[in-house]
C-alpha positions in Angstrom: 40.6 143.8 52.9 43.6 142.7 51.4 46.5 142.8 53.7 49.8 143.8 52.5 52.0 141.4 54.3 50.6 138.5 53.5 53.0 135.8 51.3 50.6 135.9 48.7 51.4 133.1 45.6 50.0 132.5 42.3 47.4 129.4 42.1 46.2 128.5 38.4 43.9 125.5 39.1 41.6 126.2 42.6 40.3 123.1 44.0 36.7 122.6 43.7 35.2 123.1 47.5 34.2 119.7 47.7 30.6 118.9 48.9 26.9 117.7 48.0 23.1 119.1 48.3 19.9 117.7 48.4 18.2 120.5 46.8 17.2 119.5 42.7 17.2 123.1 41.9 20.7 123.7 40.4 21.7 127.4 40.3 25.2 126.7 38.4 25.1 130.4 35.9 23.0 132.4 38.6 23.7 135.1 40.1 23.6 135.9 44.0 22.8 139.2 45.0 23.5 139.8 48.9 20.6 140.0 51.2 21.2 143.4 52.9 21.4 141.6 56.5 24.7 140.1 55.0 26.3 143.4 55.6 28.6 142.6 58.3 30.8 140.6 56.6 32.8 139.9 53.6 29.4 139.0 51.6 28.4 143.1 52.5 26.8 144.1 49.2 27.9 141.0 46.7 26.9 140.1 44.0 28.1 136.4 43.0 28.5 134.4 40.2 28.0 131.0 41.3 30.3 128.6 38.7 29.4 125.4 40.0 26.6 124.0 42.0 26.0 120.4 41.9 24.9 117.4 44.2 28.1 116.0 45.1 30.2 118.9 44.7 28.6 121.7 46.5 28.6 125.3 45.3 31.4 127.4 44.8 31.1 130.8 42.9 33.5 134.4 42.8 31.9 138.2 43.9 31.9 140.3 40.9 32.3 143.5 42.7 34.2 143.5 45.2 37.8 145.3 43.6 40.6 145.5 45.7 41.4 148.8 44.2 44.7 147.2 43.4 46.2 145.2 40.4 48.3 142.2 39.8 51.6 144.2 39.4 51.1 144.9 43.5 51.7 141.2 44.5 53.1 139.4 41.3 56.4 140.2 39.7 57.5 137.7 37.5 58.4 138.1 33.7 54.8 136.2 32.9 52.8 138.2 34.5 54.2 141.7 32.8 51.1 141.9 30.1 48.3 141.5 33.0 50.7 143.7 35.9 47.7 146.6 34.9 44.7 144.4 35.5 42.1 144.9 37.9 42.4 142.4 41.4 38.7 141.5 43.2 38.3 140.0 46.5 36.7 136.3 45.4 35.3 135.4 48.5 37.0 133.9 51.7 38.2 130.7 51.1 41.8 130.8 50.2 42.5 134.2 50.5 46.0 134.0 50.1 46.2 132.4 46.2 45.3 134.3 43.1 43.4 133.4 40.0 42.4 134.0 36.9 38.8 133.9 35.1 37.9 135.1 31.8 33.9 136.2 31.1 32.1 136.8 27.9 28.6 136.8 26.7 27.4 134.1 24.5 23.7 134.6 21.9 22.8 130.9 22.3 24.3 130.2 26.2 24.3 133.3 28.2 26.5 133.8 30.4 30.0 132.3 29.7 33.1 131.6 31.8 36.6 130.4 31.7 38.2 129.5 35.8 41.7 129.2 37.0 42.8 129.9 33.9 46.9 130.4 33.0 48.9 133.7 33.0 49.2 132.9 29.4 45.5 132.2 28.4 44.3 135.5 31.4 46.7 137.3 28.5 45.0 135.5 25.1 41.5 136.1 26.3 42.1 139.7 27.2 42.6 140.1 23.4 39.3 138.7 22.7 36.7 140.8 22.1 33.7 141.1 24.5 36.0 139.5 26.7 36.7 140.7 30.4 39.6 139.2 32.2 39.8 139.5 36.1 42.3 138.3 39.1 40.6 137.3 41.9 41.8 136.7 45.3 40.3 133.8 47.3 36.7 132.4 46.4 33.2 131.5 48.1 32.2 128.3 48.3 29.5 126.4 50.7 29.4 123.3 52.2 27.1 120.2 52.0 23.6 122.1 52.4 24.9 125.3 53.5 23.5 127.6 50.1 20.3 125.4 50.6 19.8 127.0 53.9 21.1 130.1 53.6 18.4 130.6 50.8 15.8 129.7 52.5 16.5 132.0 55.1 16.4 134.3 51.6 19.9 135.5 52.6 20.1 135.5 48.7 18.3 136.5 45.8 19.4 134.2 43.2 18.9 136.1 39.0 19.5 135.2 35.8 22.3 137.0 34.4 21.8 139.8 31.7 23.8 140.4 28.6 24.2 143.8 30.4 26.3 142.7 32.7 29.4 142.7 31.7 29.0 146.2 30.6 28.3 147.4 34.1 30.7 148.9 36.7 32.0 145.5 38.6 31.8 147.8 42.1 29.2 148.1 45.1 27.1 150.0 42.6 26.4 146.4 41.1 25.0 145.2 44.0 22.1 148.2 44.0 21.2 148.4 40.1 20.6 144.7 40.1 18.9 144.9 42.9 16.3 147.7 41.7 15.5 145.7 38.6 13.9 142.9 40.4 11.0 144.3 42.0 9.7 147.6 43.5 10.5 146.0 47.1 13.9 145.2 46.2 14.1 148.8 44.9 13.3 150.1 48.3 16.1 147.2 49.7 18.3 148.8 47.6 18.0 152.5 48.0 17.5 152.0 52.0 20.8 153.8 53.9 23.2 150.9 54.9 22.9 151.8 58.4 18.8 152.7 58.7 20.1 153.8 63.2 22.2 156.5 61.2 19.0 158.8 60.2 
């Protein structure tokens, strides 16, 4: 959760997490949908859009639907920041946790999935007037080093999709996590609808 004391500043350019994998299957675009074993920590019930994922450079992605159920008026006061002080703040993952972005998402016919990172106060504001656009701030991000995704998927601690042109229609909460879940397969269905804590019944 997001703490209130922390010194929190503005970043608008977030350092790739820098690192390499010897896995040829590139999931740059994909989504990550949380294994329900990753419920114990920050990952509980993510879904993640994984932005980069390359041989030298690692993978580094943002959850989609993890809100803070706060806005960017809460930590940033300054004059540029008075046309986004209503938008919507996410948890990006755990690496730096204490800077802020800005990304910009919008559906393209031809590419799918499209995405704009680290973007300015003044561009978050420019593509929020775009239509089909969705503008988020996002506090920290994920990233993974050397071989670390590679290995986490094997242990199938993620299901990586395809992204829909539904998506950015959908409610960017836990309920994410669930609906994309069901539409993969009637197992994942019964993943999805199972009580977080099976002790509990």
């Amino acid at each position: 959760m997001v703490g209130g004391s922390a010194a929190w500043r503005y970043l608008s350019r977030m350092p790739a997490d820098p690192s390499k994998s010897d896995s040829p299957v590139l999931l740059r675009g994909s989504l990550l949908i949380a294994d329900p074993s990753l419920r114990d920590g920050t990952f509980d019930r993510s879904v993640i859009l994984l932005t980069s994922h390359g041989v030298e450079e690692g993978a580094a992605g943002l959850i989609l639907n993890h809100p803070t159920g706060k806005v960017v008026g809460d930590f940033l006061k300054g004059e540029e920041f008075t046309s986004l002080r209503h938008l919507a703040v996410h948890e990006g993952g755990p690496v730096m946790r204490e800077q802020m972005t800005f990304s910009s998402f919008w559906w393209s016919r031809k590419l799918g999935l499209r995405w704009a990172m680290r973007i300015s106060a003044k561009q978050a504001a420019e593509h929020a007037h775009k239509p089909g656009r969705i503008v988020r701030a996002f506090i920290g991000y994920s990233g993974w080093s050397p071989g670390q995704l590679e290995n986490e998927l094997k242990r199938q601690s993620w299901f990586p999709v395809k992204p829909q042109s539904s998506l950015l229609g959908q409610a960017h909460d836990l309920s994410l996590w669930a609906e994309l879940l069901r539409g993969m397969s009637p197992l994942h269905r019964i993943l999805a609808e199972a009580p977080q804590d099976p002790f509990l019944n």
